[in-house]
C-alpha positions as CSV (number, residue, x, y, z in Angstrom):
1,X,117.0,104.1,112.1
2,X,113.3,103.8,111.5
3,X,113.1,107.4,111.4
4,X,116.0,107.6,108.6
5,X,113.9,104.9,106.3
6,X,111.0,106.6,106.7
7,X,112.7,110.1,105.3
8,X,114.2,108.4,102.5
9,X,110.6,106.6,101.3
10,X,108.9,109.8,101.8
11,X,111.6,111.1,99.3
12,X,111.7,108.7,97.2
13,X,107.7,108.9,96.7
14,X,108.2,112.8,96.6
15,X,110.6,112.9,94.4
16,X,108.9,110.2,92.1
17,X,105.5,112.5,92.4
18,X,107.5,115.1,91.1
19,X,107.9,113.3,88.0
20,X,104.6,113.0,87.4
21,X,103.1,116.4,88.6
22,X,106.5,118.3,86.4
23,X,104.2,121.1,85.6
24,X,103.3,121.8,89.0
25,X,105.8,120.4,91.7
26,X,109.4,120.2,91.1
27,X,112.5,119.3,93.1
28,X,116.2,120.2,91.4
29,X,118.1,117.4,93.1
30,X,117.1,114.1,94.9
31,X,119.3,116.2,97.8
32,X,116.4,119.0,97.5
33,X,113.9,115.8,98.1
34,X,115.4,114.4,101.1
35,X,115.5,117.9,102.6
36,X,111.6,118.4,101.7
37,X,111.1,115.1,103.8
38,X,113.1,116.1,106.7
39,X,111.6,119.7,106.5
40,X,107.9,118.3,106.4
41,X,108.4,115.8,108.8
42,X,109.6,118.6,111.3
43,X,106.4,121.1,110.6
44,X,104.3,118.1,111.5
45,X,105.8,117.8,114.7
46,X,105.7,121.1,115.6
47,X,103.4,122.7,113.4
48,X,100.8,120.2,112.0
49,X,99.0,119.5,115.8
50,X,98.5,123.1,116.5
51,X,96.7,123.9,112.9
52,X,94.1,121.0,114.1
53,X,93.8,121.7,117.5
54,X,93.0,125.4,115.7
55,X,90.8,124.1,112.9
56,X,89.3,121.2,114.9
57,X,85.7,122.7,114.1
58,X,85.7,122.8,110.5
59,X,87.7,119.4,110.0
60,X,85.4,117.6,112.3
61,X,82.3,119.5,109.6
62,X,84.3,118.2,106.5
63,X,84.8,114.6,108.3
64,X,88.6,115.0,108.3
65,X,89.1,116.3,104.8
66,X,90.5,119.5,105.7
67,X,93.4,117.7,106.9
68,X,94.7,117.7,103.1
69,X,94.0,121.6,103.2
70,X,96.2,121.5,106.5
71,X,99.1,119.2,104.6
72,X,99.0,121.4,101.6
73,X,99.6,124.2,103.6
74,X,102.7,122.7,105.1
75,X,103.9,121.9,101.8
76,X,103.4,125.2,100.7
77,X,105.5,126.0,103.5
78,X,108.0,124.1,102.9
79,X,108.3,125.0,99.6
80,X,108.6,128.9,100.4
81,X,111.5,127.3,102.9
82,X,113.5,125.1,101.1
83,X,115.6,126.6,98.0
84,X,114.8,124.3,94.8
85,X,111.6,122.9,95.8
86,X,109.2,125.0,93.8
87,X,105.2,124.2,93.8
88,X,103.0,126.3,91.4
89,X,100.0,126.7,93.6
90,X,97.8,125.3,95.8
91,X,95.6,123.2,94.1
92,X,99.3,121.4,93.5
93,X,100.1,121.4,96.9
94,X,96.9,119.6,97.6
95,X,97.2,117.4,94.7
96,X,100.7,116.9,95.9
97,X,99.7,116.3,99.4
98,X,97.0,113.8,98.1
99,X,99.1,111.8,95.9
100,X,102.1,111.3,99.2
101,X,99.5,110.7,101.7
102,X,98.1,108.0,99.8
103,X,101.6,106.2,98.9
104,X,102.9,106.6,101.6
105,X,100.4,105.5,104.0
106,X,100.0,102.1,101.6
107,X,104.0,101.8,102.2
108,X,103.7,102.4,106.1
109,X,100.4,99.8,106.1
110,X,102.4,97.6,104.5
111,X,104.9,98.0,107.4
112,X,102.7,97.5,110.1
113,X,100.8,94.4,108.6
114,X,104.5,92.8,109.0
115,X,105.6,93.9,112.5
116,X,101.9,92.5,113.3
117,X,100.8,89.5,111.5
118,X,97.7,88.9,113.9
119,X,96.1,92.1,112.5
């Protein structure tokens, strides 16, 4: 159940972002967004903890920034995957990426301050 939530925030907040960024991101339906989240949340699974085990060296030189080159690059994946999801580049994609890591890891904190009130 947690699993389902967490797809429909992450479209929610996509599909919002898409709003904002209309000249770079776009999604046709909110069906197109709940695909990108399932899509992206599969890649990082399976793909996300290989590209840093491989780029280990130059995220740990750019203190963990290149982890938003790594996300943007799963976007962009996801984009060439899914049919109505259409990103214009990849400063986008890392704009993109910025923007949904920031929301929703405010919405997931958010989350976590209630299932642990000590913290």
């Amino acid at each position: 159940m947690k699993f389902i939530m967490r797809v429909v925030v992450t479209s929610i907040i996509a599909f919002g972002l898409s709003y904002i960024l209309k000249k770079g991101v776009h999604f046709d339906t909110f069906w197109t967004a709940i695909l990108f989240a399932i899509v992206l949340a599969i890649l990082n699974a399976i793909l996300k903890p290989i590209l840093i085990l491989l780029t280990f060296p130059i995220t740990l030189l750019t203190f963990g920034l290149f982890l938003f080159v790594i996300n943007a690059c799963l976007i962009l994946l996801a984009a060439k995957v899914i049919p109505g999801f259409v990103v214009e580049g990849f400063w986008w994609a890392l704009l993109f990426s910025l923007l949904l890591s920031i929301a929703t890891s405010l919405l997931y904190k958010e989350d976590t301050a209630e299932r642990n009130p000590d913290r």
